[in-house]
C-alpha positions as CSV (number, residue, x, y, z in Angstrom):
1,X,0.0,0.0,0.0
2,X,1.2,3.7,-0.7
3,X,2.2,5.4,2.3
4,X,-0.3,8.3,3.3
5,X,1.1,11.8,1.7
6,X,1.0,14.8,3.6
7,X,-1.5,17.6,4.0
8,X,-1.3,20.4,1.3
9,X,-3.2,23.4,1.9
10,X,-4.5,25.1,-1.3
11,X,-6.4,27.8,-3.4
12,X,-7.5,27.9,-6.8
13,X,-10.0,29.4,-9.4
14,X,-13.1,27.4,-9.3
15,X,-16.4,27.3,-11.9
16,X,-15.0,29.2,-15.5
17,X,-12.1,30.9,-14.4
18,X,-13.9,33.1,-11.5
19,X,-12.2,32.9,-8.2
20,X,-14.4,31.5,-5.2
21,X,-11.7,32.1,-2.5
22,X,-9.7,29.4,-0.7
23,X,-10.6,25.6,-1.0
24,X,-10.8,23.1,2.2
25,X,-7.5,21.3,2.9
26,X,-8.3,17.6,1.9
27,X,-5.8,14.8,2.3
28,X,-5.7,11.8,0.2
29,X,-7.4,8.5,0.4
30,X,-6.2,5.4,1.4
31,X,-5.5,2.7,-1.5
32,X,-8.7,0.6,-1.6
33,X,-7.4,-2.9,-0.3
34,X,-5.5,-5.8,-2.1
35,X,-5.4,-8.8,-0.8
36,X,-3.1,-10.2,-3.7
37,X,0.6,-10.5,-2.5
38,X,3.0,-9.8,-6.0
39,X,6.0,-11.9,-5.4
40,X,9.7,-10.1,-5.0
41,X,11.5,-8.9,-7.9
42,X,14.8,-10.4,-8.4
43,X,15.7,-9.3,-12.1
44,X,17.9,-6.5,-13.7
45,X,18.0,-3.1,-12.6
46,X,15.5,0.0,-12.9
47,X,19.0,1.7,-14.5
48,X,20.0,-1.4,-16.1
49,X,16.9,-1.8,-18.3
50,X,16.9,1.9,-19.3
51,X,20.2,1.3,-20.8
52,X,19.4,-2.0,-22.4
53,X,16.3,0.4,-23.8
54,X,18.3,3.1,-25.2
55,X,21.0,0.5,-27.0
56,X,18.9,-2.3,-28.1
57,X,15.3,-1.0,-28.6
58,X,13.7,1.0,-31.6
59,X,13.8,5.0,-30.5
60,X,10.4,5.1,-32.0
61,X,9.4,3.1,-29.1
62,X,6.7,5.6,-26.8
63,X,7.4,5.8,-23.4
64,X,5.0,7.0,-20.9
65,X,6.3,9.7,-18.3
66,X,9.4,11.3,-17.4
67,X,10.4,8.3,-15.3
68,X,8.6,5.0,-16.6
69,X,6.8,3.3,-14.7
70,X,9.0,-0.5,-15.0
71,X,6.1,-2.7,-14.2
72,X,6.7,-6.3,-12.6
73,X,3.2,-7.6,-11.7
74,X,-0.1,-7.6,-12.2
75,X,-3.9,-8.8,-10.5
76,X,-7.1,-8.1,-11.9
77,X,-6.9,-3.8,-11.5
78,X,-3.5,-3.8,-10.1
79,X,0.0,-3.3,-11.2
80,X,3.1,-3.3,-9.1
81,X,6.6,-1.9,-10.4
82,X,9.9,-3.2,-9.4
83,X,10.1,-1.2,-6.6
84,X,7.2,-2.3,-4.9
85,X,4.7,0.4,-5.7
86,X,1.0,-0.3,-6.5
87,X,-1.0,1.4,-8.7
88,X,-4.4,1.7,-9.9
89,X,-4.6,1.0,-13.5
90,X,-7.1,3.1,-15.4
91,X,-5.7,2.4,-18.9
92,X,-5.6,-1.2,-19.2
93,X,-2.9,-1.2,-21.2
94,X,-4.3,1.1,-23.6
95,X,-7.8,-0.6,-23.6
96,X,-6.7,-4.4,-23.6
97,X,-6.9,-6.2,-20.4
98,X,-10.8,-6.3,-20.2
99,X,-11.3,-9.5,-17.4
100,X,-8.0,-8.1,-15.2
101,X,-4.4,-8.6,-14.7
102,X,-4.0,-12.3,-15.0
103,X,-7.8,-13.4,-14.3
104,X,-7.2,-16.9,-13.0
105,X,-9.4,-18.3,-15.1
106,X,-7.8,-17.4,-18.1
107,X,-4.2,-18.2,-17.2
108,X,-5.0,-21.4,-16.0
109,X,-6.8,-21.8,-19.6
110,X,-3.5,-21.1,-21.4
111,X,-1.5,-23.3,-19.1
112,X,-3.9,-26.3,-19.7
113,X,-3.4,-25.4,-23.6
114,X,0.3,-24.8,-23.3
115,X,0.4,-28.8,-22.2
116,X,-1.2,-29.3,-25.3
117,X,-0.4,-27.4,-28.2
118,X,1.1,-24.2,-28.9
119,X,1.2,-24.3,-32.7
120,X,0.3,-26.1,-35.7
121,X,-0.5,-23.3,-38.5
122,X,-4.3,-23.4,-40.3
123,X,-3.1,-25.8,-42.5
124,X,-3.8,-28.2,-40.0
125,X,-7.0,-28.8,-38.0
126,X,-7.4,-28.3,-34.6
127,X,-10.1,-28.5,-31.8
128,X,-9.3,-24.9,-29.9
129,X,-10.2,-22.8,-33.5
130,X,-13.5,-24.4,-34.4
131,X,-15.0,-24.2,-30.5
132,X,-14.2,-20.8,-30.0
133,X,-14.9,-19.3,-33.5
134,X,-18.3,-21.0,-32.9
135,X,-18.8,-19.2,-29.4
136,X,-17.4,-15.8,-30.8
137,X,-20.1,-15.5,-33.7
138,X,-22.7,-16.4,-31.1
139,X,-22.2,-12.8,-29.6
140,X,-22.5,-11.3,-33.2
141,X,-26.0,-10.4,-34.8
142,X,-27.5,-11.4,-38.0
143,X,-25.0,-13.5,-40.9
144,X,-21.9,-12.5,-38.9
145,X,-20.5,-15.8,-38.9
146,X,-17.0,-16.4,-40.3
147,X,-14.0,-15.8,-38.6
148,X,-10.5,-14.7,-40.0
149,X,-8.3,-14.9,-37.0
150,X,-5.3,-12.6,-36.9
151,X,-2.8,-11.0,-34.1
152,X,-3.5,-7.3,-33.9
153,X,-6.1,-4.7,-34.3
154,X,-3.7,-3.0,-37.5
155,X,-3.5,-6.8,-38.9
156,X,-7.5,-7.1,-38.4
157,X,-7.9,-3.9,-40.3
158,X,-5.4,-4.3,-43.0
159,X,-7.3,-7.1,-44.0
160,X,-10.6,-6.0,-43.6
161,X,-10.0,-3.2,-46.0
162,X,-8.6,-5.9,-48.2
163,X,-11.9,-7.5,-48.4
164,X,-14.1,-4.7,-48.5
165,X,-12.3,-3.6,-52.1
166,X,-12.4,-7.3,-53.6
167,X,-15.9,-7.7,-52.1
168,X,-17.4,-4.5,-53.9
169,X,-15.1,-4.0,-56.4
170,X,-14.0,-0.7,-55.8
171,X,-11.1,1.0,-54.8
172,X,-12.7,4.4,-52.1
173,X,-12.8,4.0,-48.9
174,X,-14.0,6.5,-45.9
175,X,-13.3,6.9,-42.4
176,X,-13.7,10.0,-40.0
177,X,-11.2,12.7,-39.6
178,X,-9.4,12.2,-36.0
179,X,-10.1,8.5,-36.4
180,X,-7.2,5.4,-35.5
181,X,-7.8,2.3,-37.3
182,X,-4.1,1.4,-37.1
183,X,-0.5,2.2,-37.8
184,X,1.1,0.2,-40.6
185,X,1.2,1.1,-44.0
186,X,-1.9,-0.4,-45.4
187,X,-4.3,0.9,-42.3
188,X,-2.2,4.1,-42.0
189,X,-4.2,5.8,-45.1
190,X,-7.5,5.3,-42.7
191,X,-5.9,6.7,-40.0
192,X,-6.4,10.5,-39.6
193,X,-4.3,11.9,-37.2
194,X,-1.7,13.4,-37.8
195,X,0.5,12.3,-34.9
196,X,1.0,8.6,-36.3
197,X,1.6,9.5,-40.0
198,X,4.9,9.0,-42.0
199,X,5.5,10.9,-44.8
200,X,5.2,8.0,-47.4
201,X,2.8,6.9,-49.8
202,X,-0.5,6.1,-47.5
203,X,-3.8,7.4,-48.6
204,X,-4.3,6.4,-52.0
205,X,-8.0,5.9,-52.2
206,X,-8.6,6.7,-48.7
207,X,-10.8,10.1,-47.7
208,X,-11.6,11.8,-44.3
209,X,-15.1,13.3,-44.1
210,X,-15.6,15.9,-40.7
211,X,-15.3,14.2,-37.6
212,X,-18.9,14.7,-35.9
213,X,-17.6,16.0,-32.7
214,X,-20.4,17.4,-31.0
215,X,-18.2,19.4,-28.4
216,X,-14.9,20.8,-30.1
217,X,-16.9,20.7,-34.2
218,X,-18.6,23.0,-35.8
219,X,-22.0,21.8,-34.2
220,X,-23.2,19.8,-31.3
221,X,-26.0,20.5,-28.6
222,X,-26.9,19.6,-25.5
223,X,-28.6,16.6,-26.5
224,X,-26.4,15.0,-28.9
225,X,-24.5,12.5,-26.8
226,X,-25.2,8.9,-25.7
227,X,-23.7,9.4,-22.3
228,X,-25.0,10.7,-19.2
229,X,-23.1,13.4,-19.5
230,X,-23.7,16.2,-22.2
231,X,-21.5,19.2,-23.7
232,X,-22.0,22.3,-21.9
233,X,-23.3,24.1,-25.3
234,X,-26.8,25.1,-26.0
235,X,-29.3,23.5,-27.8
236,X,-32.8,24.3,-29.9
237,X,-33.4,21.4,-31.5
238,X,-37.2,20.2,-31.2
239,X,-37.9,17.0,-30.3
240,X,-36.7,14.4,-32.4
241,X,-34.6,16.8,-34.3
242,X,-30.8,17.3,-34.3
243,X,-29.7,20.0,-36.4
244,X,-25.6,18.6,-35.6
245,X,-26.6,15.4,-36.8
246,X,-27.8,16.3,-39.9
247,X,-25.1,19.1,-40.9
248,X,-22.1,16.1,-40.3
249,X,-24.5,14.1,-42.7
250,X,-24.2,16.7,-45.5
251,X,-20.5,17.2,-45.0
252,X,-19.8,13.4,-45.6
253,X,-22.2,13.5,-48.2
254,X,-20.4,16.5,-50.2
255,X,-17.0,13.7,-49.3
256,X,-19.3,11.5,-51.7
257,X,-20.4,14.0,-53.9
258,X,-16.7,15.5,-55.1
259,X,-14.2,13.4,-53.7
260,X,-15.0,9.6,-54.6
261,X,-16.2,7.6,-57.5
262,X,-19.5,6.5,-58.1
263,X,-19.2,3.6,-55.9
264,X,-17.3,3.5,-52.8
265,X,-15.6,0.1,-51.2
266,X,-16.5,0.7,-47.4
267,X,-16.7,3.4,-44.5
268,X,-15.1,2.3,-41.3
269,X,-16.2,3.8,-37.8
270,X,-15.5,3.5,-34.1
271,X,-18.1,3.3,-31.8
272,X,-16.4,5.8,-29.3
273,X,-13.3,7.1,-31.1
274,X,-10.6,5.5,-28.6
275,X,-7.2,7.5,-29.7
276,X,-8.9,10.1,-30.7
277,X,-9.8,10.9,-26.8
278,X,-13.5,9.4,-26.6
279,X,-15.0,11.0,-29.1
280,X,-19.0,10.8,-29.6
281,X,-20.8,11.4,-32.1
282,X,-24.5,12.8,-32.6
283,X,-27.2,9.9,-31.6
284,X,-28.5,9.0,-34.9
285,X,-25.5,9.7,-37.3
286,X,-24.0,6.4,-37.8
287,X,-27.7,5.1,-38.6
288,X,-27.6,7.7,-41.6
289,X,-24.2,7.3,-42.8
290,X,-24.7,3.5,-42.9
291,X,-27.8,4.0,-45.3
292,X,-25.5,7.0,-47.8
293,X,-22.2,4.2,-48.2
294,X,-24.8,1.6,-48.9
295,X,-26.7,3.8,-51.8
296,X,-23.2,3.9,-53.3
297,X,-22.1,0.4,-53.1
298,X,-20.1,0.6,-50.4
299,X,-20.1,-1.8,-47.4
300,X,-19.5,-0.7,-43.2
301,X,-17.4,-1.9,-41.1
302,X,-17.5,-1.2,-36.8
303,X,-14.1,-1.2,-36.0
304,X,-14.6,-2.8,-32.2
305,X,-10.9,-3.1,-31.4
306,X,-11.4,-0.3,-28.2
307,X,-15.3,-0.6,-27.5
308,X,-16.2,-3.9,-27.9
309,X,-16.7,-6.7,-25.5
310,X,-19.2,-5.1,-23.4
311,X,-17.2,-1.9,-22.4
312,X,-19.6,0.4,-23.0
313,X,-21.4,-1.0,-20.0
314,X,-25.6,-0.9,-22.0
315,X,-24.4,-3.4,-25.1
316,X,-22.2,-6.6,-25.9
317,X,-21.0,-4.4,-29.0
318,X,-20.3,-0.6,-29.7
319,X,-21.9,-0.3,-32.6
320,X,-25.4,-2.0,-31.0
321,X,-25.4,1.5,-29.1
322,X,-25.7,3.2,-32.4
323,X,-28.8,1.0,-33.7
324,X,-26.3,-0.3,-36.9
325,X,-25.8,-3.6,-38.6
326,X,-22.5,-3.3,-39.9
327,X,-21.4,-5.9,-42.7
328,X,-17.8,-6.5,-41.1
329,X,-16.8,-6.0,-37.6
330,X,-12.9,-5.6,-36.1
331,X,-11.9,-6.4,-33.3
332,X,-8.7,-7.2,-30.9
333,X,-7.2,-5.9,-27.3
334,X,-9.9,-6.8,-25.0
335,X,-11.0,-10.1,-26.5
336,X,-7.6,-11.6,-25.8
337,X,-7.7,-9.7,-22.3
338,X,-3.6,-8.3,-23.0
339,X,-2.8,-12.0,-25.3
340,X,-2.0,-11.1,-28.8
341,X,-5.4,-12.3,-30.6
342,X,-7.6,-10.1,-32.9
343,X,-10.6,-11.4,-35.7
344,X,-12.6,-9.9,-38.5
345,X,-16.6,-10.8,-38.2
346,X,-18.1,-11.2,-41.6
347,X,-20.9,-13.1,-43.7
348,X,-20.2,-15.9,-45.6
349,X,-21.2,-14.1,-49.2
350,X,-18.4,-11.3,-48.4
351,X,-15.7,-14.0,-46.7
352,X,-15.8,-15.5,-50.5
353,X,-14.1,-12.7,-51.8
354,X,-10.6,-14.3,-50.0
355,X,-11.1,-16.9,-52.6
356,X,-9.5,-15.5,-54.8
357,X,-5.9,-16.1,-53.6
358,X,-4.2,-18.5,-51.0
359,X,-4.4,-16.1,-47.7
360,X,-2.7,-17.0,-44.7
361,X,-1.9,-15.9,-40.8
362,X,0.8,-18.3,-39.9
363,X,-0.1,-17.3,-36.2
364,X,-3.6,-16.1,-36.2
365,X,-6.4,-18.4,-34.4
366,X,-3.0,-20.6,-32.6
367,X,-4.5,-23.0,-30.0
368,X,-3.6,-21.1,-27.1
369,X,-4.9,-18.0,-28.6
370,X,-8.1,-19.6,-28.9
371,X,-8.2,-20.9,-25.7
372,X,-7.7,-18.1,-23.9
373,X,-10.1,-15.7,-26.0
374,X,-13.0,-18.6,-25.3
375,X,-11.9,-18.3,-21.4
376,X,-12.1,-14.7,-22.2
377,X,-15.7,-15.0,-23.0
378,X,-16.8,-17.1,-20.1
379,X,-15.2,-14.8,-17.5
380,X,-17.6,-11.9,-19.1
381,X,-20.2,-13.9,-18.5
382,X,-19.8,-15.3,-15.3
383,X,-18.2,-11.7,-13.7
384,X,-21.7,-9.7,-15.1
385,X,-18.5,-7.2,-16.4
386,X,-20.9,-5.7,-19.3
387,X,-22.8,-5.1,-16.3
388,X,-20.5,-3.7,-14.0
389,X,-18.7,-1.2,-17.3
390,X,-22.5,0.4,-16.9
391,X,-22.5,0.8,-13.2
392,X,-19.3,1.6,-12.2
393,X,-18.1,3.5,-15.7
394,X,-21.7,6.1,-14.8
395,X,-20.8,6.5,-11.8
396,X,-17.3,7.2,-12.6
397,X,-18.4,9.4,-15.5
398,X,-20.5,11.9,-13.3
399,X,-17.9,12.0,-10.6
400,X,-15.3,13.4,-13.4
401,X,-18.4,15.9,-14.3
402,X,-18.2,17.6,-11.2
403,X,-14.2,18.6,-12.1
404,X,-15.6,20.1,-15.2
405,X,-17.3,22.7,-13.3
406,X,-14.7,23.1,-10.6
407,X,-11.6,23.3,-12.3
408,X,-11.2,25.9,-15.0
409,X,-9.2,23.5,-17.2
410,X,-11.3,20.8,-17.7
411,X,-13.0,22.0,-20.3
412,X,-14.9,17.9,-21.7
413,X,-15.7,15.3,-19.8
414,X,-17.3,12.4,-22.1
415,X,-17.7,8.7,-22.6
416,X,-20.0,5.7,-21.9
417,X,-19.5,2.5,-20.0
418,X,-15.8,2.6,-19.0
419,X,-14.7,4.4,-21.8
420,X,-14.2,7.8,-20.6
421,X,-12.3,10.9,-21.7
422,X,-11.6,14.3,-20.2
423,X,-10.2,16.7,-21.9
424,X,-8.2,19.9,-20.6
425,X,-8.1,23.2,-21.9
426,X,-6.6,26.8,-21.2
427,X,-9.4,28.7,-22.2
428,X,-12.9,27.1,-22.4
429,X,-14.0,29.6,-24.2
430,X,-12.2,29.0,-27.5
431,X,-10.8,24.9,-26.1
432,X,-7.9,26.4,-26.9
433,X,-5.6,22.9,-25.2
434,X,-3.6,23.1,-22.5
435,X,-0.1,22.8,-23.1
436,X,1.3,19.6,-23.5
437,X,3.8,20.3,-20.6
438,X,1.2,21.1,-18.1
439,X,-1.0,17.9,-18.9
440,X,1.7,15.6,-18.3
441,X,2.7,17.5,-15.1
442,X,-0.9,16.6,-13.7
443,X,-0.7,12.9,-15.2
444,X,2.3,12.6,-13.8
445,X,1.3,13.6,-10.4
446,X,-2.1,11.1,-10.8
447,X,0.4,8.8,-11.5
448,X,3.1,10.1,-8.4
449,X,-0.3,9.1,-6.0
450,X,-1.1,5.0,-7.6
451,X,-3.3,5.8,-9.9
452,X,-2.4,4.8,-13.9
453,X,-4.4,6.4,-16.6
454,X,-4.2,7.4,-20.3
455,X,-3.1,10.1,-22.1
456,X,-4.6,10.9,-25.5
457,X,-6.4,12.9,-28.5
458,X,-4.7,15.5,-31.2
459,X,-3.2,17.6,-28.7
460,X,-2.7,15.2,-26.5
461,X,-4.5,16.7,-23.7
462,X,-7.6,14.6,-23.2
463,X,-9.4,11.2,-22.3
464,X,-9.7,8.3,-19.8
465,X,-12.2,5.5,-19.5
466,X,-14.2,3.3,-16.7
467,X,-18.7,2.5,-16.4
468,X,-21.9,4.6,-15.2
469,X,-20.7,5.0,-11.4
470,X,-17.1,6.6,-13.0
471,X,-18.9,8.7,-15.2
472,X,-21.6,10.4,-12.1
473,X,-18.6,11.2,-10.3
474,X,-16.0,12.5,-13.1
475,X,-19.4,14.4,-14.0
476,X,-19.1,16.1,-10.5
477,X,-15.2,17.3,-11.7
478,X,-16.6,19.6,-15.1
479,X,-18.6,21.2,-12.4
480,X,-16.8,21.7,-9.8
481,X,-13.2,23.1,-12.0
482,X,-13.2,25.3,-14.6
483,X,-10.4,23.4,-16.4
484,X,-12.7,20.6,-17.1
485,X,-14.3,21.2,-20.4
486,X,-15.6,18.2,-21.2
487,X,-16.3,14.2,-19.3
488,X,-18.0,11.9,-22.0
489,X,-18.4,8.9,-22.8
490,X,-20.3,5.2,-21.9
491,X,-19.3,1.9,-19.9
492,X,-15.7,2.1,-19.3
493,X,-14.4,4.1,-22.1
494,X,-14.3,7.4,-20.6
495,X,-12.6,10.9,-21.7
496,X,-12.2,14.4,-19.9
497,X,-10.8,17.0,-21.6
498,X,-8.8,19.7,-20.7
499,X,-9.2,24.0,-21.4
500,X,-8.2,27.1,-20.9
501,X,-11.3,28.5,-21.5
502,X,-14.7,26.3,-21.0
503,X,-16.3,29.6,-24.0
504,X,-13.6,29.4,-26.1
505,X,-12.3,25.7,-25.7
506,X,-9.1,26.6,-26.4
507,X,-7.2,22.9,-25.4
508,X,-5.3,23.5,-22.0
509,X,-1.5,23.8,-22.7
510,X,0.2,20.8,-23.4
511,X,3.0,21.5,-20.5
512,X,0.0,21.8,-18.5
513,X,-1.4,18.7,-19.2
514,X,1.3,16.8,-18.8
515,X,2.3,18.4,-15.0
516,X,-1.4,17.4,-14.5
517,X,-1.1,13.8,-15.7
518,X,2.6,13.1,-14.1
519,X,0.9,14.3,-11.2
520,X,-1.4,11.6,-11.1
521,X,1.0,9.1,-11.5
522,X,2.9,10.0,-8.4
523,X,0.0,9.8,-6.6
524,X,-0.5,5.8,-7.8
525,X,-2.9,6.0,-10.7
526,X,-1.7,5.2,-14.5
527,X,-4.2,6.7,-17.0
528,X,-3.8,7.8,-20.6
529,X,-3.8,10.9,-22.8
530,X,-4.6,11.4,-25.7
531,X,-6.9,13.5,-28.5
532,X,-6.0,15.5,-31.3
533,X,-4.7,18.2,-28.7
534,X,-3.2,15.8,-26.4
535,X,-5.6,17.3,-23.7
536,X,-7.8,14.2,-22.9
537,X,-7.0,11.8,-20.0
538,X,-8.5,8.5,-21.6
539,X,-10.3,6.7,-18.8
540,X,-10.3,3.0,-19.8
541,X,-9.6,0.0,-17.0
542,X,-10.0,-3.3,-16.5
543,X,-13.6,-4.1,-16.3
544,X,-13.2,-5.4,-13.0
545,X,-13.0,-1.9,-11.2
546,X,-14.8,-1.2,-8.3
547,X,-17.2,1.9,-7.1
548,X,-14.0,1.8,-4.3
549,X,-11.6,2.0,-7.1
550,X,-13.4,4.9,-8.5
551,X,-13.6,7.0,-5.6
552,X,-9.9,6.4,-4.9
553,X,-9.4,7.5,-8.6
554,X,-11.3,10.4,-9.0
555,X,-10.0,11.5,-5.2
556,X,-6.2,11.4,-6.9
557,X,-7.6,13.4,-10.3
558,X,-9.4,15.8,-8.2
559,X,-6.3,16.5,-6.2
560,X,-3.8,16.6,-9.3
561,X,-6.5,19.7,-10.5
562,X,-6.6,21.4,-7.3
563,X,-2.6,21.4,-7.4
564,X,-2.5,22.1,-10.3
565,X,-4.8,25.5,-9.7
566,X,-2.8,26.3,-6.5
567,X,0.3,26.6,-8.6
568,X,-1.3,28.6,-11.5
569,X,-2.9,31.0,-8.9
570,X,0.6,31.8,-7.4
571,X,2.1,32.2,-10.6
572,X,-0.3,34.7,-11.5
573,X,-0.3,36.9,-7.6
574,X,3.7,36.7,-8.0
575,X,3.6,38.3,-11.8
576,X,1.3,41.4,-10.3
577,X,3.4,41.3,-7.1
């Protein structure tokens, strides 16, 4: 357990950017209790290993924090470094452990399969494959029945977009601005963000319509989100009406009218954009977009890699949330819960376009892989976690709220399920970000007090994820600081964003963010970051997470924020001193 930190008496602006005097001294909860005993590290170095990382590892390889975190051990929501220290982990290894930290259950399903067989290839038959593709397609709506099995959510989507051109027959394809489908050179071209692009030959074919983000786009409402948590902007819309909705529609429909052929090969969509710092779109859009790449030919794909698997707390699936059938569906992280597995979900009349030339994944659907994904599946079931991403990742979410109208920089706080993102700003008035600087400093505090969340979104400054209790009390944070712009999202797969100005938006500094965010982590929580900005702490644990959990969690962001506005008021009296 983290020893108990001391007192800190503080002030700071509160509500959008008006000061309310002097807050209460607080002091910091206790770790919520763990009865799991990690076993002593005996292995190289803290120092040794950064050397071995600088000599023998790619410098392209992302680190989080100014001092990694070296993690040893993990149980269910728990990690431990090689130092001893526990921490709460929020990010789940960027959305991938679903179950927990080595669910016994699904090791001892790998270790009965290790006795077995590790590896054949599919050009040789085995039990594990045929079992759990069957139990896998039994979650799926409709003809989604065949399996391709691979290792990664890229690999998943590389070749989904290979089947979508030989299915149709045609070449364009569509995905939303701000949207991650992937980073290698085939998926790359769908990816629009900026941040994992080469400059090399991506995109041919591929076209970016407007992201419809109803709280940093052109239009959104108060009414536009599924979440239980809504943007801070007004709304006139009558009933049954969204006038966001429909202008989004019209600009992906001018993307069709001037920038594609006659026909189109597919449009691919998240549920919840996941790197993109839990973005939500306007209820109804998908619905309508699905119908438009249909009339052109053109079939839709749900990329599930981040929201799938129950995360989103009200739905087995992401895109059940949006009322869609797609005709292909991606997915990987959380159905392997952190094991290298991934699949593409299709009919039969569209798997027959892979016909047309030998196609193989010399390790995709392995034995153990299929073993542990169908262990996977019965640990949902028998742990209610679908369940538990709704009750937890609400409460979670409204909790975060509160910051938003507290803290002056949290300008978003958005998400469903545990899938949550918040996003920090300078200005909420224009979102302008906060700098990248200033979110890490409050991660990296989170982090300094056990608590591990992610980091996230263009400028880097926004999202985290967890289920309906998260979201009620992150909720609580957009009032309660004026730095909170934004808390959204569903289940566990949560986002609060960051400003400077909650009018404005203008993204909180990215300096900012990051003292924020560093903050955090001293305090013994890991969570992400992310968004286009990088002002978006991405909310997004292990489905196991506990109402306890979340009021430790939100009790380290809240304090992080307060810090943070303690050190920005004194700035500001010593420059007029």
């Amino acid at each position: 357990m983290l020893p108990r930190l001391s007192l800190l008496a503080r002030s700071a602006l509160k509500g959008a950017g008006a000061a309310r005097g002097v807050r209460v001294v607080s002091t910091l909860p206790e770790m919520p209790p763990c009865d799991f005993q990690p076993t002593p590290y005996k292995g190289i170095s803290y120092e040794d290993a950064m050397h071995r990382r600088k000599t023998n590892l790619t410098p392209a390889l992302l680190t989080y924090y100014k001092k990694p975190v070296m993690v040893y051990q993990g149980h269910m929501q728990w990690l431990w470094d090689v130092h001893g220290q526990r921490y709460l982990d929020l990010f789940a290894g960027i959305v991938t452990v679903s179950v927990g930290h080595c669910h016994p259950k699904v090791k001892e399903a790998a270790k009965e399969q290790l006795d077995l067989l590790w590896h054949t290839t599919n050009v040789y038959m085995h039990p594990p494959i045929h079992e759990y593709a069957e139990k896998l397609t039994s979650y799926l709506p409709g003809d989604l029945k065949v399996c391709y099995f691979t290792n990664s959510g890229s690999e998943a989507n590389d070749l989904a977009l290979l089947m979508a051109r030989l299915h149709t027959g045609s070449f364009d394809v569509i995905s939303f601005r701000n949207a991650y489908h992937g980073a290698s050179p085939y998926t790359m071209g769908l990816t629009a963000h900026s941040t994992w692009t080469y400059n090399v030959a991506s995109g041919f074919g591929h076209h970016h319509t407007m992201n419809p983000d109803v709280y940093r786009g052109l239009w959104g409402g108060a009414h536009c989100r599924d979440s239980p948590v809504q943007t801070d902007r007004s709304c006139s819309c009558a009933a049954g009406e969204c006038m966001a909705k429909d202008m989004y529609l019209e600009q992906l429909h001018e993307v069709l009218r001037y920038s594609t052929g006659k026909r189109v090969a597919g449009f691919w969509a998240e549920a919840i954009q996941g790197v993109g710092g839990a973005i939500q779109y306007p209820k109804g859009f998908l619905k309508e977009a699905f119908a438009m790449i249909r009339e052109r030919g053109g079939i839709c794909i749900a990329d599930e890699v981040q929201t799938g698997f129950g995360r989103l707390g009200s739905h087995f699936w992401g895109f059940q949330t949006h009322d869609v059938m797609p005709d292909m569906v991606v997915m990987a992280k959380g159905i392997g819960n952190g094991y290298p597995l991934a699949a593409v979900v299709t009919t039969p009349e569209i798997a027959q376009s892979m016909t047309q030339a030998l196609h193989l994944n010399t390790f995709g659907g392995n034995p153990v892989a299929c073993a542990v994904g169908s262990a996977v599946l019965d640990v949902m079931e028998e742990d209610s976690t679908q369940q538990n991403s709704a009750d937890v990742g609400t409460y979670f979410l409204l909790e975060l709220a509160r910051l938003r109208d507290e803290f002056s920089i949290v300008g978003d706080v958005r998400g469903k399920g545990l899938m949550i993102g918040l996003e920090l700003v300078k200005d909420k008035g224009t979102k302008e970000p906060l700098p990248g600087p200033d979110v890490i400093s409050i991660w990296e505090d989170i982090k300094d007090m056990g608590v591990l969340i992610g980091k996230g979104g263009f400028y880097g400054n926004n999202s985290a994820d967890v289920g309906t209790y998260f979201l009620l009390e992150l909720a609580r944070l957009r009032d309660e600081f004026s730095i909170v712009g934004d808390v959204r999202g569903k289940g566990l797969m949560i986002g609060l964003e960051l400003v400077k100005d909650k009018g404005t938006k203008e993204p909180l500094p990215g300096p900012d963010v990051i003292s924020i965010w560093e903050d955090i982590k001293d305090m013994g929580v890991l969570i992400g970051k992310g968004g286009f900005y990088g002002n978006v702490f991405r909310i997004k644990p292990p489905m196991c997470l506990t109402k306890q959990d979340v009021d430790f969690g939100v009790a380290i962001i809240r304090r992080a924020l307060e810090k943070y506005s303690e050190q920005t008021q004194q700035t500001k009296a010593a420059a007029v001193n």
